[in-house]
C-alpha beads as a LAMMPS data file, in Angstrom:
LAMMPS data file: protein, C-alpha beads

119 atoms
118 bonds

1 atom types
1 bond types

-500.0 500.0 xlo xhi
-500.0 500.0 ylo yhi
-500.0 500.0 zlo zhi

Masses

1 110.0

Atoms # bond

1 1 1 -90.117 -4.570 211.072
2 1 1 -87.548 -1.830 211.265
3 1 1 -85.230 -0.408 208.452
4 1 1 -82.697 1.977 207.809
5 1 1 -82.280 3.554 204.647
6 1 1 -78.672 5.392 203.590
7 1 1 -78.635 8.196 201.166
8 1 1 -76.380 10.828 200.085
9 1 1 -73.538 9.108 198.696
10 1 1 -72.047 9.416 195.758
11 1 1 -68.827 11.409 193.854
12 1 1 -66.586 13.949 195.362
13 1 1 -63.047 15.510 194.138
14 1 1 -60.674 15.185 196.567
15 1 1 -61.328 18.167 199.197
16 1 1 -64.957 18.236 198.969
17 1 1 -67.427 17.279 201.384
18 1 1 -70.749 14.962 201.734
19 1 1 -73.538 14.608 204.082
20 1 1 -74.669 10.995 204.808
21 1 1 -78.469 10.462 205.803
22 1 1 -79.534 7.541 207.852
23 1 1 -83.648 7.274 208.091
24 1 1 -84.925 4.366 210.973
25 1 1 -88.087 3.747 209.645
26 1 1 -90.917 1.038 211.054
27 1 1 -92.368 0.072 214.417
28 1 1 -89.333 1.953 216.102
29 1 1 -90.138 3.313 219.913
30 1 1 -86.313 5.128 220.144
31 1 1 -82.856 4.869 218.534
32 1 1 -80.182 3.837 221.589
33 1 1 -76.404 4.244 220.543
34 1 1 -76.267 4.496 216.173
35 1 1 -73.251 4.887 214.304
36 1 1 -71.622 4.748 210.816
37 1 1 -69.498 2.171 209.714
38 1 1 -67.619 1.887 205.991
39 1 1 -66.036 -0.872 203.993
40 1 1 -63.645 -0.286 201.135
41 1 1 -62.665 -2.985 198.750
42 1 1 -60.812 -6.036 200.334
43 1 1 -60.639 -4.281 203.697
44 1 1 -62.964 -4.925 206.762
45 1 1 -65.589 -3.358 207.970
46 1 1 -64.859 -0.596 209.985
47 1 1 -66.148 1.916 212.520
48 1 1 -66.525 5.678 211.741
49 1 1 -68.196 7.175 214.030
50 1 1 -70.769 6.745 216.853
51 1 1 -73.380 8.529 218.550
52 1 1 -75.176 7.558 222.200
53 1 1 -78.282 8.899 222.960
54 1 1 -77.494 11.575 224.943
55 1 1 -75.130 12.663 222.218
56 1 1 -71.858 11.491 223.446
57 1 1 -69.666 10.783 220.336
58 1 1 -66.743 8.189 219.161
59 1 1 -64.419 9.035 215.893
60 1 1 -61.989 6.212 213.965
61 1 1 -58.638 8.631 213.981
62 1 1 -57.887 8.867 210.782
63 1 1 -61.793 10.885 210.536
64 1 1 -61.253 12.677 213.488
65 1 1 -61.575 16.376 212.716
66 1 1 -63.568 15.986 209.289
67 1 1 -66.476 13.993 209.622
68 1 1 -69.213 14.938 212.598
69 1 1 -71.996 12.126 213.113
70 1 1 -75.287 14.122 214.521
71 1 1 -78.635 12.601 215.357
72 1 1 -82.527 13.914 214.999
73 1 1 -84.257 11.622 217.225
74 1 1 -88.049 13.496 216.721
75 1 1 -87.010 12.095 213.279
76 1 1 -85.279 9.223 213.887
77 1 1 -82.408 10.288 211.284
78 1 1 -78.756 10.062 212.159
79 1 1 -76.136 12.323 209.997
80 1 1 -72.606 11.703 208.620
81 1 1 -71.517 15.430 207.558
82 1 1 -68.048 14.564 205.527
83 1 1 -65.264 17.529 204.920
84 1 1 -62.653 17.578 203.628
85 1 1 -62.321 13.885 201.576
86 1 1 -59.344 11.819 200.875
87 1 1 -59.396 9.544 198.242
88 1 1 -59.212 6.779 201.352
89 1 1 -62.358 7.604 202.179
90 1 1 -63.457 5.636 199.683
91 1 1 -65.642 2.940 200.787
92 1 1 -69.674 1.864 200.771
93 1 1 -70.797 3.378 204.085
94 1 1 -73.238 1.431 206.416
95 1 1 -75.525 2.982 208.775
96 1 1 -75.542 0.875 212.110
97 1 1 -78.089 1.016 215.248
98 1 1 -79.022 -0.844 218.170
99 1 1 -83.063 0.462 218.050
100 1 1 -85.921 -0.204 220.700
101 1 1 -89.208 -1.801 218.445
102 1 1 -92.174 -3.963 219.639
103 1 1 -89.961 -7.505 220.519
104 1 1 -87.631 -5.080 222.381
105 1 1 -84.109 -3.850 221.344
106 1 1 -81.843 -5.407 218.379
107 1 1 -79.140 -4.475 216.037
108 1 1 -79.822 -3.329 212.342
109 1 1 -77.660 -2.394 209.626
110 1 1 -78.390 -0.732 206.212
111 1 1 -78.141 -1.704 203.062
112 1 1 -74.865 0.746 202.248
113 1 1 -74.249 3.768 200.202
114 1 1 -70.936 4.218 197.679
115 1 1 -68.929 7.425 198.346
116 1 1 -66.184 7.374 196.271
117 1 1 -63.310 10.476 196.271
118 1 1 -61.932 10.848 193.217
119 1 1 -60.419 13.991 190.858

Bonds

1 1 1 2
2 1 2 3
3 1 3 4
4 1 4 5
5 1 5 6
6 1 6 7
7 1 7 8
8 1 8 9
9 1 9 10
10 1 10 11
11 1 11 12
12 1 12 13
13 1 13 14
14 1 14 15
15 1 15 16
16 1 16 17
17 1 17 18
18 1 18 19
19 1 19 20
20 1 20 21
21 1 21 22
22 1 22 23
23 1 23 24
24 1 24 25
25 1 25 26
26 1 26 27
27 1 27 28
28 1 28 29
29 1 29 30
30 1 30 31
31 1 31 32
32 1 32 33
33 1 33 34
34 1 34 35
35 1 35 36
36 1 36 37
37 1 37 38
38 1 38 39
39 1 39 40
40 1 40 41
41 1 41 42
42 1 42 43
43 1 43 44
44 1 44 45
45 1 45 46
46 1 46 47
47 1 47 48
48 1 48 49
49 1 49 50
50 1 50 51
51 1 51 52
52 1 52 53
53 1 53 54
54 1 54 55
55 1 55 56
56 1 56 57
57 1 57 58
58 1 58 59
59 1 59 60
60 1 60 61
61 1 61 62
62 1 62 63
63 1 63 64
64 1 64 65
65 1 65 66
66 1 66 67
67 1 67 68
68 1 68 69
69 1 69 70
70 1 70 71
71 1 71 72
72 1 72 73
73 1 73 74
74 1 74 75
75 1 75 76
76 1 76 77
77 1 77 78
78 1 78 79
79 1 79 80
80 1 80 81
81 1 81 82
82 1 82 83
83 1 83 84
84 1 84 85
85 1 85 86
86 1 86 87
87 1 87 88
88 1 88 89
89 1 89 90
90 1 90 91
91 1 91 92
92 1 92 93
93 1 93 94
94 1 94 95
95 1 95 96
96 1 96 97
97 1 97 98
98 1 98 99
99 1 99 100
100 1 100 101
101 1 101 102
102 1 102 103
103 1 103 104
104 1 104 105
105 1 105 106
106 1 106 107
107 1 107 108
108 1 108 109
109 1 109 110
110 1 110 111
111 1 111 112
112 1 112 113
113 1 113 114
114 1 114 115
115 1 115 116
116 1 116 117
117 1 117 118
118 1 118 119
């Protein structure tokens, strides 16, 4: 069994920045390409940012400047470090990877975390 566990969401003015946290956790031999994904209310789901594992990187435009997606693979831990928020950042932000485990490799998302820019 593998999981991955968001944290680090929450409230922020407009302006103000957040760090995501993405922990792969279980029978988990490597992390291959992992990204960040976020849904806001009665949009789709849609992609952030992405991160191969030799650390080349993918950005949605309109985060492209402000948010850098980082990965610890000793830890297995992928990063979504958030500056300067807009309010349509708002969404519940997924953490996404295709991961190599005993039955080989397969696609997991997490259960979400809320970040929500507001003054």
């Amino acid at each position: 069994q593998v999981q991955l566990v968001e944290s680090g969401g929450g409230l922020v003015q407009p302006g103000g920045s957040l760090r995501l946290s993405c922990a792969a956790s279980g029978s988990i031999f490597g992390l291959n390409t992992m990204g960040w994904y976020r849904q806001a209310p009665g949009k789709e789901r849609e992609l952030v940012a992405s991160i191969t594992r030799i650390g080349g990187t993918n950005y949605a435009d309109s985060v492209k400047g402000r948010f850098t997606i980082s990965r610890d693979d000793a830890k297995n831990m992928v990063y979504l470090q958030m500056t300067s928020l807009k309010p349509d950042d708002t969404a519940v932000y997924y953490c996404n990877g295709d991961i190599y485990w005993t039955r080989g490799l397969r696609n997991y998302w997490g259960q979400g975390t809320q970040v929500t820019v507001s003054s």
